[in-house]
Structure formats: structure tokens, C-alpha cells
C-alpha positions as CSV (number, residue, x, y, z in Angstrom):
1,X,0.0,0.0,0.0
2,X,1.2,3.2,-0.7
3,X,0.6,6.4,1.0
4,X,-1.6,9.7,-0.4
5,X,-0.5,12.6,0.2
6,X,-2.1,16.2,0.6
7,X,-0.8,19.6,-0.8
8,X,0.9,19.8,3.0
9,X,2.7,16.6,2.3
10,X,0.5,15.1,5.2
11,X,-0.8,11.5,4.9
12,X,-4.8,11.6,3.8
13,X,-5.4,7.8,2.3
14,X,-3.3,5.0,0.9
15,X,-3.9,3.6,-2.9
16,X,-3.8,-0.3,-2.9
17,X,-3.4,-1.5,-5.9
18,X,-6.7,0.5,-7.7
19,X,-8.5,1.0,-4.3
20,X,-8.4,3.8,-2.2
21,X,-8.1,3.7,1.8
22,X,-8.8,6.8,4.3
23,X,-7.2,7.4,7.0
24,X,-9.5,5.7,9.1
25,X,-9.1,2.4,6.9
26,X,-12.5,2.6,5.1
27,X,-12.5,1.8,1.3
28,X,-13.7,5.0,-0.4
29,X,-12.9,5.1,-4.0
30,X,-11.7,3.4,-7.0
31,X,-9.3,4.0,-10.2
32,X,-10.3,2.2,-13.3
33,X,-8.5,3.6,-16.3
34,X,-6.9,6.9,-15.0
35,X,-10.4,7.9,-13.6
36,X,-11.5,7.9,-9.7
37,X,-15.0,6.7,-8.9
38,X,-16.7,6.3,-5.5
39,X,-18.0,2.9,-4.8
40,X,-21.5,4.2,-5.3
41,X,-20.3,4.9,-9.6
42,X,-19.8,8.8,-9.0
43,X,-17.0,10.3,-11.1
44,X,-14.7,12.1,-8.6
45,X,-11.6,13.3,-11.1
46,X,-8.8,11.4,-12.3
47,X,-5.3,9.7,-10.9
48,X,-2.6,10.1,-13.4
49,X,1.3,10.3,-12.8
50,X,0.7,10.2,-9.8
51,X,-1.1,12.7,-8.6
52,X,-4.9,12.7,-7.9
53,X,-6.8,15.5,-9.5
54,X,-10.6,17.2,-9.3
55,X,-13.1,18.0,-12.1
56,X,-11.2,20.9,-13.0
57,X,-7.4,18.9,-13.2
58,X,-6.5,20.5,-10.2
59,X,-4.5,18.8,-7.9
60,X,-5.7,17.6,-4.6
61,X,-2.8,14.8,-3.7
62,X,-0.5,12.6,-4.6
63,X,2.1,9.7,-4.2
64,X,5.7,10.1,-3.8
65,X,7.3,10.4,-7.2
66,X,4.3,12.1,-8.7
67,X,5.4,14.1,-12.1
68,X,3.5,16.8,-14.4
69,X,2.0,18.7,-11.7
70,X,2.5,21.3,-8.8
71,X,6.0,21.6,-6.7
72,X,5.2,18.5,-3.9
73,X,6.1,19.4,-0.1
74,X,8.5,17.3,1.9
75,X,6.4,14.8,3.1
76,X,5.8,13.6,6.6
77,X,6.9,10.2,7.6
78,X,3.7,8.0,6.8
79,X,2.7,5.6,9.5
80,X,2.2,1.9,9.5
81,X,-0.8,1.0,6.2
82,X,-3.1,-0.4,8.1
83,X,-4.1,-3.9,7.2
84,X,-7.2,-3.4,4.9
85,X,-10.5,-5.1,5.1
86,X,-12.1,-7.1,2.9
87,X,-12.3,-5.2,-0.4
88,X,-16.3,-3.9,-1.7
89,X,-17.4,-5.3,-4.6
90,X,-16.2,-2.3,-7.1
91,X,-19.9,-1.1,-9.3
92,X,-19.8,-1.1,-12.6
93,X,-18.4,2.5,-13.3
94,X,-19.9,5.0,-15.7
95,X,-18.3,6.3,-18.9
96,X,-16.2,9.1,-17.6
97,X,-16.2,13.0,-19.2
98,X,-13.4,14.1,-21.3
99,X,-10.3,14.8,-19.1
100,X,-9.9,18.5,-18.1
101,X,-5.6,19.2,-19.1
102,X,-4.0,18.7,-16.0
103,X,-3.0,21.7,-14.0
104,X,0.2,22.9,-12.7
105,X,-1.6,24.1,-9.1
106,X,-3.4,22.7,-6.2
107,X,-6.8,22.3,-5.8
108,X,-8.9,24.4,-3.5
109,X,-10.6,20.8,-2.9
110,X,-9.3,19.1,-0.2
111,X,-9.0,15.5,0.1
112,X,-12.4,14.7,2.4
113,X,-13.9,17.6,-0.5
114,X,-12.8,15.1,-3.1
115,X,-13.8,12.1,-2.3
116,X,-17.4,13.5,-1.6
């Protein structure tokens, strides 16, 4: 599992495999084909080079080594993953809109914002 960080460089999530953890262990979203979905089929924004983006391409975190996007802070030491529970059964996701071009700043969005 790999931690998700915020625009502070503080831990928000971890991304196991193409699920995504909060802090508080809970499975909350899901990246099929560069896109990010809730588990109830919402589009949330995409997940490309690393870095997770809103509607607008706007950043709103990211994983160390994330490229094409803003400057990324130092990051805080990220604590033990937790050991996830068993994994939702992922819905069948919708066709997603056009990708917005990625942007080179941070989102206003935070991470709870984002993931709706």
C-alpha cells in the first residue's frame, strides 16, 4: 500500500493496488482507467502520474514520485498502512467525461472535498 499525500505533504489515504483507503481504513474510492469513482459509480476526477486530480485537473494529492504537476512538499513520515479489510465489490463505473488538461496548481478541494 502506498501512501496519499495532501498539498501539506500530510498523509490523507493510501492507494492499494486501484483501491483507495482513508485514514480511518475505510475503502472510499476506486481508479479504473486513469479515472476515480466512488463505490456508489460517482466520477470524482482522475489519478494520473501520480497525482490525484478534481473536475477541474486541479491537484488535490499525490504519491511520492508524482510528475507533471505542482511543486510537492516534503512529506511527513507516513505511519504503519493499516491492514485493509475485505475489499467492496467495485460497481460497474460509468463512462467518464473528457479529461480536463492537467494543472500545474493545487486544488482548493481538499481530500475529504474530493472524495465526496
Amino acid at each position: 500500500m502506498e501512501p496519499i499525500f495532501n498539498s501539506r505533504g500530510q498523509v490523507v489515504g493510501w492507494l492499494k493496488g486501484d483501491l483507495v483507503l482513508d485514514r480511518n481504513n475505510r475503502y472510499r474510492a476506486l481508479v479504473r482507467n486513469g479515472n476515480v469513482f466512488s463505490f456508489r459509480g460517482a466520477h470524482l476526477g482522475t489519478f494520473d502520474s501520480g497525482f490525484f486530480r478534481d473536475k477541474s485537473g486541479h491537484c488535490v494529492s499525490f504519491l511520492k514520485g508524482a510528475q507533471g504537476g505542482p511543486i510537492t512538499p516534503i512529506t511527513q513520515i507516513s505511519p504503519i498502512p493499516p491492514i485493509p479489510p475485505v475489499a467492496p465489490i467495485a460497481p460497474i463505473p460509468p463512462i467518464p467525461p473528457i479529461p480536463p488538461i492537467g494543472s500545474l496548481s493545487w486544488s482548493y478541494q481538499d481530500w475529504e472535498g474530493f472524495l465526496g
